[in-house]
C-alpha positions as CSV (number, residue, x, y, z in Angstrom):
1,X,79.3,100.4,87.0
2,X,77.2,97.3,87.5
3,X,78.7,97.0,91.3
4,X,78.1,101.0,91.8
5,X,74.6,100.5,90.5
6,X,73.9,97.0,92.8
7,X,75.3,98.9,95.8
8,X,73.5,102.5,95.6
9,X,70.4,101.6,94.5
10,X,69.3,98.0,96.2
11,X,71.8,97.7,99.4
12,X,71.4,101.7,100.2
13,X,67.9,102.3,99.3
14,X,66.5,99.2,100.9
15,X,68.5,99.2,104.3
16,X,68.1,103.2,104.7
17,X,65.8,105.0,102.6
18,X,62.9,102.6,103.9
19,X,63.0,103.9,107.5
20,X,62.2,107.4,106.3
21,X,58.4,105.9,105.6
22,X,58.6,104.4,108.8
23,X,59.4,107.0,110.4
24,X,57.3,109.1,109.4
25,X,54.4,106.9,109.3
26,X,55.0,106.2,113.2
27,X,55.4,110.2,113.9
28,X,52.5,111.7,115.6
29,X,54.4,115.5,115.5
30,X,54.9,118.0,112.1
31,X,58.5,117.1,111.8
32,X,61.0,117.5,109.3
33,X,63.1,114.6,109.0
34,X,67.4,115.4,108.7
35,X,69.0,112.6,106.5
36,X,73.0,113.4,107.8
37,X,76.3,112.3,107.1
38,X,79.6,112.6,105.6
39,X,80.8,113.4,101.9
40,X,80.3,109.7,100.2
41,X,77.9,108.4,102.1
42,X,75.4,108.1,99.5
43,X,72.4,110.6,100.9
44,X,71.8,111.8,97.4
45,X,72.3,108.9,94.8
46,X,70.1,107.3,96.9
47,X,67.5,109.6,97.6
48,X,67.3,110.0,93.8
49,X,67.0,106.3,93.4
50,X,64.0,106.2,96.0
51,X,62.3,108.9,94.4
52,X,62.9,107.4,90.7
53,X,61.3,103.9,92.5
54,X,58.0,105.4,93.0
55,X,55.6,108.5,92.8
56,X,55.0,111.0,94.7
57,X,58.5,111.2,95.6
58,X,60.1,114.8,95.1
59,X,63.9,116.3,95.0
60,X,65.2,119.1,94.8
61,X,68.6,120.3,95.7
62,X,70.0,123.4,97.1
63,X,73.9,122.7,95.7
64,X,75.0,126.2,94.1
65,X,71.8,127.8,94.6
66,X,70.5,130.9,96.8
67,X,67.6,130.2,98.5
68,X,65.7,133.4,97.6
69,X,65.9,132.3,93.6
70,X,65.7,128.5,94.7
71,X,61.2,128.4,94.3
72,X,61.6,129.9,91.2
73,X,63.9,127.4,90.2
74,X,62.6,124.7,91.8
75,X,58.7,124.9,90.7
76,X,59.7,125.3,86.9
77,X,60.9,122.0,86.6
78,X,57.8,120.9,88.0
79,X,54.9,120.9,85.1
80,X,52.3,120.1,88.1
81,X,53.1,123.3,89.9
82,X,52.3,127.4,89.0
83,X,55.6,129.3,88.7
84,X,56.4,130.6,92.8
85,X,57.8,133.6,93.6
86,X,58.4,132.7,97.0
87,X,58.2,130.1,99.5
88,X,55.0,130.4,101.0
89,X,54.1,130.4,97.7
90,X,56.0,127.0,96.5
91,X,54.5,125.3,99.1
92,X,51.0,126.3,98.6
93,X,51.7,125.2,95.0
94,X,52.8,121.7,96.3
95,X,49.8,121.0,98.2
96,X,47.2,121.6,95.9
97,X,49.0,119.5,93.2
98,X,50.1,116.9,95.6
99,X,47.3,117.0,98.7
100,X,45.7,114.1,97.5
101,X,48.2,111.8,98.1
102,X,51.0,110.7,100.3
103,X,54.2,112.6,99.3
104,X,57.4,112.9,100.2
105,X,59.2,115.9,99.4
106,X,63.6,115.9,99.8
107,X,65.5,119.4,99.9
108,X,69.0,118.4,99.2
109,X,72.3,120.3,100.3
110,X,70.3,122.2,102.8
111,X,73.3,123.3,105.2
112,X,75.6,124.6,102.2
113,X,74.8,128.5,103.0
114,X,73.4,130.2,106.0
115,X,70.2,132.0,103.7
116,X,67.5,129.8,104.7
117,X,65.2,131.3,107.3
118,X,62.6,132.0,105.1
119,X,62.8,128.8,103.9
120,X,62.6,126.9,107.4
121,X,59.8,129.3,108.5
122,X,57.8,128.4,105.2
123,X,58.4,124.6,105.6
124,X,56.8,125.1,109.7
125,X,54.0,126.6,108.0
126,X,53.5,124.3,105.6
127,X,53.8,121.0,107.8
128,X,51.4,122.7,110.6
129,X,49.1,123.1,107.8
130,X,48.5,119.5,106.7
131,X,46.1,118.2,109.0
132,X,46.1,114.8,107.6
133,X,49.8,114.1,107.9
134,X,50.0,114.0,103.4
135,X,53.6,115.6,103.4
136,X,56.7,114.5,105.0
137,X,59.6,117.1,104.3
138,X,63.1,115.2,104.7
139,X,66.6,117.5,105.0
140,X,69.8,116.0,103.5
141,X,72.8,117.3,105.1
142,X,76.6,116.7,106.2
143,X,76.2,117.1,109.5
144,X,73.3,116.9,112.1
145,X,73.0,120.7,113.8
146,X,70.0,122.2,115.3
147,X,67.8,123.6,113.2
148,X,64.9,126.0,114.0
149,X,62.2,123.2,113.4
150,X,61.1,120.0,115.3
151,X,63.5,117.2,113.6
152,X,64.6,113.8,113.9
153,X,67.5,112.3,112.5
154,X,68.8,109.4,110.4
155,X,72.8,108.9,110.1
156,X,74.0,107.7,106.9
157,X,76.9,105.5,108.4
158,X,79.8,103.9,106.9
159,X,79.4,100.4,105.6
160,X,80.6,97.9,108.3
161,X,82.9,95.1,107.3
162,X,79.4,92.7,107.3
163,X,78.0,94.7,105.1
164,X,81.5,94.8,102.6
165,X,80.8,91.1,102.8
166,X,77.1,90.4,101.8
167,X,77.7,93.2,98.9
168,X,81.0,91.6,97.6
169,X,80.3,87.6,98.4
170,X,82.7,86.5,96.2
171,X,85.6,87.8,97.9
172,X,87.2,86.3,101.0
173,X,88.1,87.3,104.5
174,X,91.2,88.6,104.4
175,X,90.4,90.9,100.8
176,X,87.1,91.4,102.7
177,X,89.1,93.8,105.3
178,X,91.5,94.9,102.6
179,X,88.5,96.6,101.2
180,X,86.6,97.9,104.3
181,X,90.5,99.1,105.5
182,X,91.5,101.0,102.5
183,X,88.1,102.5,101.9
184,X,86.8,102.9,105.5
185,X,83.9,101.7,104.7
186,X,82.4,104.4,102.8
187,X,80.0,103.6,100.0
188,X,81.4,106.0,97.2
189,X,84.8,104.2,97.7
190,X,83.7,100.7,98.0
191,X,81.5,101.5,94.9
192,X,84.5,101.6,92.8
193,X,85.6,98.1,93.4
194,X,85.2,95.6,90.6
195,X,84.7,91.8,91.8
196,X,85.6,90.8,88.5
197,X,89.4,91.9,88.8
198,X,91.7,90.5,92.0
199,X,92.2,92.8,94.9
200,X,95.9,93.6,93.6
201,X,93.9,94.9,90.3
202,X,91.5,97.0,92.4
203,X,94.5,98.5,94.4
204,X,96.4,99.6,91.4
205,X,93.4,101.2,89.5
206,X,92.6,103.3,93.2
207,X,96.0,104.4,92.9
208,X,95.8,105.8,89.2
209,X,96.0,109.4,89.1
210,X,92.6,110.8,88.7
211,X,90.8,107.9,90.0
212,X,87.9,108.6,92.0
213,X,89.6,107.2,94.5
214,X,92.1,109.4,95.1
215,X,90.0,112.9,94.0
216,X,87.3,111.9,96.6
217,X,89.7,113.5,99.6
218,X,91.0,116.6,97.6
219,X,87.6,117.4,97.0
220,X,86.5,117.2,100.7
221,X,89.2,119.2,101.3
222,X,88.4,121.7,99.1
223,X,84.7,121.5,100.1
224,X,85.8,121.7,103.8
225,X,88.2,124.7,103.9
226,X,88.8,127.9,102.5
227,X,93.0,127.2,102.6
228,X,93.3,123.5,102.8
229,X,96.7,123.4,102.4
230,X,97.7,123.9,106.3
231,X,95.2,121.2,107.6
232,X,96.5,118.7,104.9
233,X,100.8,119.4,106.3
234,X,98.7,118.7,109.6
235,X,97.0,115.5,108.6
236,X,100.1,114.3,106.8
237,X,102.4,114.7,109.9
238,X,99.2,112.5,111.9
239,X,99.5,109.7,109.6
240,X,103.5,109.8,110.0
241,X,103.2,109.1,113.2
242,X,103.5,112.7,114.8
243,X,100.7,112.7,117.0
244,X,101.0,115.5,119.4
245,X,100.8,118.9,119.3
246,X,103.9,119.6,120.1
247,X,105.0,117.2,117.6
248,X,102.6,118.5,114.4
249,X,103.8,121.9,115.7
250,X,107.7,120.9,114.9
251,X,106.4,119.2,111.9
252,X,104.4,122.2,110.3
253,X,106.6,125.0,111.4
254,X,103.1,126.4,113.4
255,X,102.9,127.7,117.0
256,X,101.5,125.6,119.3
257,X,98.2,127.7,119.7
258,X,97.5,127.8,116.0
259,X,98.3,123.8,115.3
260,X,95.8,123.1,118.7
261,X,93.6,125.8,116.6
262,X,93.5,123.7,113.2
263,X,93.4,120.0,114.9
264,X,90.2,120.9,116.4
265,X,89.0,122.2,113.1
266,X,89.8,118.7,111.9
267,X,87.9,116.9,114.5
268,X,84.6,119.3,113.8
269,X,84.6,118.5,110.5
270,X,85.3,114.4,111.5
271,X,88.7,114.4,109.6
272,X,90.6,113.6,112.6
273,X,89.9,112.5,116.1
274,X,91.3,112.6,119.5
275,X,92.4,109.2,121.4
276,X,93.5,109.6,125.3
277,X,95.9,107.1,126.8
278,X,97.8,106.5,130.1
279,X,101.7,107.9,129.8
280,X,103.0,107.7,133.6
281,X,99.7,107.8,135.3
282,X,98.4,110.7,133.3
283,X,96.3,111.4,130.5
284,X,97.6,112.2,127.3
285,X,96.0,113.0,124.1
286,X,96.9,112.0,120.5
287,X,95.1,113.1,117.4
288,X,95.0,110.8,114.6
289,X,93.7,110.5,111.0
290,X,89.6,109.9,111.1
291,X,90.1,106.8,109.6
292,X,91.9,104.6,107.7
293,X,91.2,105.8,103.9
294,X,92.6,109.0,105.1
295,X,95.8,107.6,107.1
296,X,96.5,106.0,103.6
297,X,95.9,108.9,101.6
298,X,98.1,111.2,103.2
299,X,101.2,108.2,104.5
300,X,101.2,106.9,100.9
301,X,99.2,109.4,98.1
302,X,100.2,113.4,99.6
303,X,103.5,113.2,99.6
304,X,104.3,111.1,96.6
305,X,102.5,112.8,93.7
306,X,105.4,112.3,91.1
307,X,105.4,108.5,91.9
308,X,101.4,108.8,91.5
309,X,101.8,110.3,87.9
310,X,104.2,108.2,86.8
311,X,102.8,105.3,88.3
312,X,103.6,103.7,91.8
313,X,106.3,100.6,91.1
314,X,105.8,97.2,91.8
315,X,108.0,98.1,94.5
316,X,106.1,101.0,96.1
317,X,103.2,99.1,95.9
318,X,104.6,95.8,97.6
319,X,105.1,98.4,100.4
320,X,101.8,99.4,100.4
321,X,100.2,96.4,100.6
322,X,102.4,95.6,103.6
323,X,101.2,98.6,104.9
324,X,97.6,98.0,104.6
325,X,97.8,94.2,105.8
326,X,99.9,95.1,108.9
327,X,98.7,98.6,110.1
328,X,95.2,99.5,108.6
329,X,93.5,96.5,108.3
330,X,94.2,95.9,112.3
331,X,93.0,98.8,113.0
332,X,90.0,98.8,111.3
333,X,89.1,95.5,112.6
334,X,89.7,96.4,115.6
335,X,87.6,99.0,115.3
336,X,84.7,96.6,113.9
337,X,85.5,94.7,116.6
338,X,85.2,96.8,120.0
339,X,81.8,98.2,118.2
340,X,80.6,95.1,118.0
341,X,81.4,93.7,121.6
342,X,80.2,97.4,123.2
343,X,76.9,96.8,121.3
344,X,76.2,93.5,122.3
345,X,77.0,94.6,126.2
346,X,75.1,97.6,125.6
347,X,77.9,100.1,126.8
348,X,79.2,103.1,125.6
349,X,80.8,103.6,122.5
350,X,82.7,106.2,124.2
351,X,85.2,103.7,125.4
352,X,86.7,103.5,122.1
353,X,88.6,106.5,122.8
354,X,89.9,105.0,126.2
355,X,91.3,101.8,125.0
356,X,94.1,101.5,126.7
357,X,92.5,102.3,130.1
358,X,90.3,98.8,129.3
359,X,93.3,96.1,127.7
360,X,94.9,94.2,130.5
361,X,97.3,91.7,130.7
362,X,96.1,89.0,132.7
363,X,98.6,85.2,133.7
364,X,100.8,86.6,130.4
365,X,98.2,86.9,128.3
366,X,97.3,90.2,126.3
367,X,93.6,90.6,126.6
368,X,92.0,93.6,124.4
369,X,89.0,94.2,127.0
370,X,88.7,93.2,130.4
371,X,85.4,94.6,132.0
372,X,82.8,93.5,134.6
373,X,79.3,93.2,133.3
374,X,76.3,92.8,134.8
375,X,76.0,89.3,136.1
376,X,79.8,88.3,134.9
377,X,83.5,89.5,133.8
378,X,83.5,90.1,130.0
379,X,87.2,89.0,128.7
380,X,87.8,90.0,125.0
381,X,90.5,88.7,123.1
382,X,91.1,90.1,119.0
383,X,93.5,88.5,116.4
384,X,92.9,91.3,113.8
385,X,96.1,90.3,111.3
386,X,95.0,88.8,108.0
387,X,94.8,85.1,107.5
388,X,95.0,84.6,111.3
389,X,94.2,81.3,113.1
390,X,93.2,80.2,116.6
391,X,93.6,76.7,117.8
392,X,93.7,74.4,120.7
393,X,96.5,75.9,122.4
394,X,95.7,79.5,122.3
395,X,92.3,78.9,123.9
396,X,93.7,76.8,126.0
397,X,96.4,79.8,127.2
398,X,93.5,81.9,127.4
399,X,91.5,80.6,129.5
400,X,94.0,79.3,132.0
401,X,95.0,83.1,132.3
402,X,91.8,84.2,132.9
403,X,91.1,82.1,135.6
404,X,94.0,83.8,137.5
405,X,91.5,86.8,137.8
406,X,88.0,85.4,137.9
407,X,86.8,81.8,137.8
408,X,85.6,80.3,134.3
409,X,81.9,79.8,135.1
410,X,81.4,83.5,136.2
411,X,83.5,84.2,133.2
412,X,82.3,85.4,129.3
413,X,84.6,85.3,126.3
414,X,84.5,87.1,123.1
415,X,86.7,85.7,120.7
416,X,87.4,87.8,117.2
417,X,89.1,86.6,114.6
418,X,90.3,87.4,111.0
419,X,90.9,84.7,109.8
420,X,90.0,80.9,110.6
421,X,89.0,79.0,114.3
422,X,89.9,75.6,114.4
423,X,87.5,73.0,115.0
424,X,88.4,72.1,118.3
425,X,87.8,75.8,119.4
426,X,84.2,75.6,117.3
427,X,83.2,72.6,119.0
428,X,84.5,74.1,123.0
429,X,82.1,76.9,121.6
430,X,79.5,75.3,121.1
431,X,79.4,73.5,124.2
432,X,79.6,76.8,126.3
433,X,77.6,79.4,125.8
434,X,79.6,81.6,127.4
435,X,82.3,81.6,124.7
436,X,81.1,83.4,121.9
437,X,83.0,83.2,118.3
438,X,83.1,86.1,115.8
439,X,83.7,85.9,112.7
440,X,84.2,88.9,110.1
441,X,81.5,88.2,107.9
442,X,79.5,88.7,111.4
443,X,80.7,92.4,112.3
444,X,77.9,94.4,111.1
């Protein structure tokens, strides 16, 4: 509780919530501002948490409510405002208790049911009426669609792996990426993690039946579709490994047509994606688990419920933990990695989803990026297993292959590692600036 608490309502608050005000403060148009992202993000703990840290700060949520009943509701748990009977109403009610000062109001859940146009008509009123910029209005919702009002936007993201690792300082590298990998960074997951028990401990209390760990995906599910049962078969064939749609067809017993039908349901709702790669000079695409906390649930939690009941063996677990060191915690840092490195050159994180078209091999050597950049040739090189270490003679074998394409002074390295550089690669580093060391703790 004392982690969940640290996390939601100092790390969230204080890196998000604080740009609303800014925002807003730097706005010159009667906007609404749309707070968005996925289940477990943390939009509402902490817009409660930056409403309960100062005044004039209002919340109301739409969760299980119809919007026609929702002023009534909402105004008689305000002692400051009349009883409303409508929108125009509640609003009219809010300024004249509130006018005199700064406020900002939050509407919670606001994309659960289609029934609001009353609502969003009211709320245009209502902004175009404050003259002196008083009222900021701020949507939370899952995703960021157009809505019939001037907006901008604010994505609740993921916790990087930098961010695991100024939250939970007292772990090290390698449990560092255990945590980010098994929970894919998302706050209400890494929020269950004590720092007071090992990583081992962690793992076996996330795989407890009933944990919150494991209802957190049932419950999207059920949030997310009507039936869930087909699109979990489907997500459970992605994570063994059956990536195409003729392959999750054969796996689910479902025509073609219907299994292409139910994977792009999956990637509208972000709980799978599409990746293209190069199979005999053509394109070819592969749909795959969102992330890793999904791939996990449904490779190791779906289909073993009786083992989950009972408990999973020291066995079963051992395999786990293999699983996590040698296939998710790669790919996440990976992942962590390539955002990085796109960032810094300021390119497009659409590339993520054409690796293969930009990993060469080079003299021998596997390089994970190999692009041109403006004034040089970026070469990227990532050791993403746990506990890794790069010395001497790597960077040695590096660099003599990528002089076969491009000559080192017109040449840029990034060099990732999970794990530990040795000194002699720290002090070539530091006398070239064109060699640039990453560490995990710096992947934010």
């Amino acid at each position: 509780m004392h982690r969940r608490n640290k996390w939601f309502s100092t790390r969230v608050r204080n890196f998000q919530w604080h740009r609303i005000q800014d925002i807003h403060t730097a706005s010159t148009k009667d906007e609404v501002l749309i707070v968005y992202g996925n289940k477990g993000m943390g939009k509402t703990t902490a817009a409660i948490a930056f409403c309960q840290s100062g005044s004039n700060r209002l919340y109301f949520s739409f969760k299980n409510i119809d919007a026609n009943i929702a002023p009534v509701i909402f105004s008689e748990h305000l002692y400051t405002v009349p009883p409303s009977d409508s929108w125009d109403s509640f609003f009219e009610n809010i300024k004249h208790a509130y006018g005199a000062h700064g406020t900002v109001i939050i509407f919670d859940d606001v994309d659960t049911r289609n029934d609001k146009t009353e609502f969003f008509q009211s709320v245009d009123n209502f902004l175009h009426s404050d003259k002196r910029k008083l009222f900021a209005v701020v949507f939370l919702t899952t995703s960021n669609d157009k809505l019939p009002l001037d907006t901008t936007s604010l994505e609740m993201e993921p916790m990087s792996i930098g961010d695991v690792s100024k939250v939970f300082n007292k772990l090290d590298r390698a449990d560092t990426t255990r945590l980010h990998a098994i929970t894919a960074g998302i706050p209400e997951l890494i929020a269950q993690y004590n720092d007071n028990l090992t990583y081992e401990e962690n793992l076996r209390n996330f795989l407890t039946a009933g944990s919150r760990y494991i209802r957190f995906m049932e419950e999207t599910m059920t949030m997310t579709f009507r039936t869930p049962e087909s699109y979990n078969t489907l997500l459970y064939a992605m994570s063994a490994d059956r990536n195409r749609i003729s392959e999750l067809a054969a796996c689910s017993g479902f025509a073609n047509n219907k299994c292409d039908k139910y994977v792009k349901a999956l990637i509208a709702t972000q709980l799978a994606k599409r990746l293209k790669t190069k199979e005999n000079g053509k394109t070819v695409s592969h749909y795959v688990p969102a992330n890793t906390y999904i791939k996990l649930w449904y490779k190791w939690i779906f289909p073993h419920r009786r083992e989950l009941m009972c408990g999973f063996s020291d066995e079963v677990l051992a395999q786990i933990k293999t699983y996590i060191d040698e296939e998710l915690v790669p790919e996440s840092f990976r992942q962590a990695c390539f955002r990085y490195f796109l960032n810094k050159e300021h390119l497009s994180c659409s590339m993520l989803d054409n690796l293969d078209n930009i990993s060469r091999q080079i003299g021998g050597y596997d390089f994970d990026i190999v692009i041109p950049s403006e004034k040089c040739r970026c070469f990227v090189k990532i050791c993403p297993q746990v506990n890794s270490r790069y010395d001497k003679k790597e960077l040695l074998t590096m660099l003599k292959a990528a002089e076969c394409e491009c000559p080192y002074y017109d040449s840029e390295f990034y060099l990732f590692l999970n794990g530990r550089f040795s000194d002699y690669v720290w002090k070539e580093a530091g006398k070239y600036d064109n060699l640039k060391l990453v560490q995990t703790e710096w992947l934010r």
